[in-house]
Steps between C-alpha positions, in 0.01 A plus 500: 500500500508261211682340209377328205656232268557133483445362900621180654180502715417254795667179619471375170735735391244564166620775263171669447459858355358732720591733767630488887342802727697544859465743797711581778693221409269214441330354189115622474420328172633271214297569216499351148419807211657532136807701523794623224724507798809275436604475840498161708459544856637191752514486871841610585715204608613359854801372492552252743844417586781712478861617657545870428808521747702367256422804204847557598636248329328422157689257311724395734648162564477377143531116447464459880295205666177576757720497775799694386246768409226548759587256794551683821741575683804492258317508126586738284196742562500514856848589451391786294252587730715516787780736316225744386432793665134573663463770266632288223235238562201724525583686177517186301210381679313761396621533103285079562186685631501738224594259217184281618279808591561595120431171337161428644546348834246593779645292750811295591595263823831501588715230716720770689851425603680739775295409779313805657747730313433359181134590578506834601781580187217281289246773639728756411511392154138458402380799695427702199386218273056514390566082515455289817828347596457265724817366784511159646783588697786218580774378746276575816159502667532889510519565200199351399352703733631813331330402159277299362592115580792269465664369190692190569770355321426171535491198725835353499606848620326486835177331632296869504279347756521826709427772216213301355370521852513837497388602176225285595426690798550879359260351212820557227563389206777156521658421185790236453723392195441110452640259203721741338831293520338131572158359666728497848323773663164458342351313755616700814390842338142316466516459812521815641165560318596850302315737337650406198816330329773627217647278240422188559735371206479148635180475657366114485142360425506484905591848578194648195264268677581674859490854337192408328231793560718581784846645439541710254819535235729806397689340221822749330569259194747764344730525834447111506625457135774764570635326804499166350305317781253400186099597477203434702200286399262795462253334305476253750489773737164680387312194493485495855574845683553858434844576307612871515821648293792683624821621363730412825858658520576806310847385440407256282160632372367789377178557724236458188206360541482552084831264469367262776146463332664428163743285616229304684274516200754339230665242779134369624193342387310792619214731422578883447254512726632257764816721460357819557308389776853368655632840463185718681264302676676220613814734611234754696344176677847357616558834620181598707423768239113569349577562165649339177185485335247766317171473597286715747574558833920409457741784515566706185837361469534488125803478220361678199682376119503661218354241263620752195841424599788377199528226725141410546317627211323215312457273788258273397467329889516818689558296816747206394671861356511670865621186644746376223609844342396810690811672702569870703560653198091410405398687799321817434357515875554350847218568775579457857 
């Protein structure tokens, strides 16, 4: 199979005109050639953080602090959660999956509350998604046995020592939030040596120099701003390891990787293509995924725009437009 128009080709993420060629799943060729096509073809993203348990209660808890939302045991959405019926909680879970199935995600990695129950009704909902979604199951050793690592909530909460042991050991992905409230439990998550860290709102020049070509970031500057904890340094961030997007808790965020990119773009001092690269690349390396880029040999994972859109019709930087403009309703074709 093929598809011609504008592509965001390589690491580079150059727009090029030409033509991507896949079979059985896997890109054979990336091939510039003069085209009339107005289509722009992108990896698909990866988002890298999110909370999907909580599609049950979008909007909620309006004017609330970080705490009184998301804290556990008594905020307000593990209240929620816990009044919810199972079947309640997979439904809405799985209204999430479609939503981001639809608007160009690939991929997702989710931090899974509900223990091993949370997991298998997490299972439940994606079963019937074309994306990889991606567990780290929480509140026990078992459940990150049951999927696909452990997603801690951060230091203060506990010292973690014995799931990082045995993520460790069953080769799993270990993923801990860090900095999001102060720099208190910075250090500590460090030290447990994860796969990766999310937020890192107050990160010091201390804690970039540890992470430095080390540790990577999953930064969720919209839930950040929402929440009122304040923004990362992502600048900062890039100039020293890889920095991945994510969308984090449904209740407060719509799951875009469109908003997050365009959020990012008009907050930072970035590149559209440091952005893009946040939202594919980056995302598929934090989560132990080939793909995120288009080039030969990666997985035909692709989010085809149409370029002859209202919306994007006239772009003049057809990538600062996917990355600053673009949206779901741009999409003319998602391929899983």
């Amino acid at each position: 199979m093929e598809i011609e128009g504008t592509v965001i080709a390589g690491r580079s993420f150059e727009p090029i005109e030409g033509r991507v060629v896949w079979e059985d799943g896997e890109i054979t060729a990336v091939e510039e050639c003069s085209t009339t096509s107005s289509k722009i073809v992108l990896p698909a993203f990866v988002n890298a953080h999110t909370h999907i348990g909580d599609s049950l209660a979008k909007e909620a808890g309006a004017g609330l602090s970080l705490d009184e939302l998301v804290a556990p045991p008594d905020g307000l959405k593990h209240r929620l959660l816990r009044a919810a019926s199972y079947e309640e909680s997979v439904e809405a879970m799985k209204s999430t999956g479609r939503y981001m199935q639809e608007a160009g995600v690939g991929a997702f990695l989710d931090f899974r509350e509900g223990d091993v129950a949370g997991v298998r009704a997490f299972e439940e909902a994606t079963a019937d998604l074309a994306i990889d979604a991606l567990a780290l199951g929480r509140e026990s050793v078992d459940a990150m046995y049951e999927s696909d690592g452990y997603g801690a909530s951060g230091a203060n909460d506990a010292d973690f020592e014995r799931e990082r042991a045995a993520t460790r050991e069953a080769s799993k992905l270990f993923g801990i939030h860090a900095g999001e409230r102060d720099a208190s439990d910075i250090d500590a998550a460090l030290a447990l040596d994860p796969d990766f860290l999310v937020h890192m709102v107050y990160a010091e020049k201390e804690h970039i120099d540890r992470v430095a070509g080390e540790t990577p970031i999953v930064v969720c500057p919209r839930s950040n701003l929402v929440t009122g904890v304040g923004l990362p340094p992502v600048e900062t961030f890039t100039e020293h390891t890889t920095v991945a997007l994510g969308t984090d808790n449904v209740m407060s965020n719509s799951p875009s990787m469109f908003r997050e990119m365009e959020f990012a773009a008009k907050l930072y001092d970035l590149s559209a293509r440091e952005v893009l690269e946040m939202a594919t690349l980056a995302g598929a390396e934090v989560a132990g995924l080939d793909r995120g880029v288009i080039e030969e040999g990666a997985p035909a994972k692709l989010c085809v725009l149409d370029g002859d859109s209202a919306n994007l019709a006239g772009a003049q930087d057809v990538l600062r437009a996917v990355v600053r403009r673009a949206g779901p309703n741009d999409i003319e074709q998602v391929i899983h």
